[in-house]
MARKOL-889118 format. One record per residue (C-alpha): x, y, z; residue in one letter. Coordinates in steps of 0.2 Angstrom, whole numbers, plus 5000, padded with zeros to 4 digits. Each point is the difference from the previous one (the first is absolute). Example, Ala and Ser with C-alpha at 12.3 -4.5 7.8 and 13.67 -1.06 7.14 Angstrom:
BEGIN
+------+------+------+---------+
:    u :    v :    w : residuo :
+------+------+------+---------+
: 5062 : 4978 : 5039 :       a :
: 5006 : 5017 : 4997 :       s :
+------+------+------+---------+
# end
This chain:
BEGIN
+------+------+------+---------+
:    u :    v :    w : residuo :
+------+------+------+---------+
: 5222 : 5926 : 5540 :       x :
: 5001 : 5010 : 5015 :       x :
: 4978 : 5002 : 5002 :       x :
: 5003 : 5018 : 5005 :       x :
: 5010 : 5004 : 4985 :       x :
: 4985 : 4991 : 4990 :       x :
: 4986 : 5013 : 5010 :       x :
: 5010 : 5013 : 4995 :       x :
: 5002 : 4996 : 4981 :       x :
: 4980 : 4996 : 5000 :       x :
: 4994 : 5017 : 5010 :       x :
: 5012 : 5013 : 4993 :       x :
: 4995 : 4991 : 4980 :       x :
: 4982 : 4994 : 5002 :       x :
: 5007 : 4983 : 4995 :       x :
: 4994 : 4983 : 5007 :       x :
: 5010 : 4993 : 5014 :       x :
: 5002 : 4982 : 4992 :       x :
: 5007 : 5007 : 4981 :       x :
: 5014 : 5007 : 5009 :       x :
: 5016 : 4993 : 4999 :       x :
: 5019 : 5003 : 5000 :       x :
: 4998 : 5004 : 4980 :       x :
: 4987 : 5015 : 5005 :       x :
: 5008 : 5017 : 4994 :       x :
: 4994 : 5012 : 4990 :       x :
: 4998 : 4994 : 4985 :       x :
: 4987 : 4987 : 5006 :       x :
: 4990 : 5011 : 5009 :       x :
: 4994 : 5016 : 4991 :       x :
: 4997 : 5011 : 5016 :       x :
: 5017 : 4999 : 5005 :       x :
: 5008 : 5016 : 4995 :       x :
: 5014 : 5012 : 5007 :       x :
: 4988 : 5007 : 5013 :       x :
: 4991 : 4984 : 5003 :       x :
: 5020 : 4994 : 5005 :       x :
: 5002 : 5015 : 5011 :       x :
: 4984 : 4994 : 5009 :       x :
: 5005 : 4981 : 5003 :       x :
: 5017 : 5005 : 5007 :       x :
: 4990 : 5008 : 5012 :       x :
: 4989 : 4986 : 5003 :       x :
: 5015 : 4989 : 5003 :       x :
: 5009 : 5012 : 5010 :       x :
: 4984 : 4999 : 5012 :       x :
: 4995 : 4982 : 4999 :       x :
: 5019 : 4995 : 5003 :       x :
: 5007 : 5016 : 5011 :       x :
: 5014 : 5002 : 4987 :       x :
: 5007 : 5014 : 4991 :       x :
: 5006 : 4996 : 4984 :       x :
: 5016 : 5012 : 4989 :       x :
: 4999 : 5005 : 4984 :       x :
: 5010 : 4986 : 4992 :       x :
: 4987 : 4988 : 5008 :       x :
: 4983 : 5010 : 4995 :       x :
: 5008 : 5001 : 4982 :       x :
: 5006 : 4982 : 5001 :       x :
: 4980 : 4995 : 5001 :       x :
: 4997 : 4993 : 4985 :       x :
: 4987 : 4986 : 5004 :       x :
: 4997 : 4992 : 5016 :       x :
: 5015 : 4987 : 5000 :       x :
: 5009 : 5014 : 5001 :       x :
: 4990 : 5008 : 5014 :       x :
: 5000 : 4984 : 5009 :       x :
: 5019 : 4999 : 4999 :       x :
: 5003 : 5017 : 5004 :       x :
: 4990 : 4997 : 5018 :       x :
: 5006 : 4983 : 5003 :       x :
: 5020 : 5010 : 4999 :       x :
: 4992 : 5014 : 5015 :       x :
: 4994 : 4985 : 5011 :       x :
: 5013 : 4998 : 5014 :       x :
+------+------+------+---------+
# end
C-alpha cells in the first residue's frame, strides 16, 4: 500500500500506521465518520495533487478501494 495513502488514513483517524491495511474502513476504525471522509479526501488530494469526483469520494469505502481508485488517476 501506497505509504502516503497509509500517513493519510493514520493522521486524519488517529490510527497506528502499522494496523492499517486494504480492509481499513469505517467500520474498523471508530473515528472515521462522514466528516472525518471529507477530511481524508482532502488529505489525499494534497499528498497525491489529485482531485477526486463524487462517484470516486463516494466509492471510498475502505482503503482497497482508495488505493484502486488512485492507482486508475496514475498516468
Amino acid at each position: 500500500m501506497d505509504p502516503r495513502l497509509v500517513t493519510a488514513l493514520a493522521e486524519t483517524f488517529g490510527a497506528d500506521p502499522a494496523s492499517v491495511s486494504e480492509a481499513t474502513s469505517p467500520k474498523t476504525l471508530a473515528t472515521w465518520d462522514s466528516l472525518g471522509h471529507l477530511n481524508l479526501v482532502a488529505a489525499l488530494e494534497k499528498a497525491f495533487a489529485v482531485s477526486f469526483t463524487m462517484e470516486e469520494t463516494l466509492a471510498m469505502e475502505d482503503a482497497g478501494a482508495i488505493q484502486r481508485i488512485l492507482a486508475a488517476k496514475r498516468p
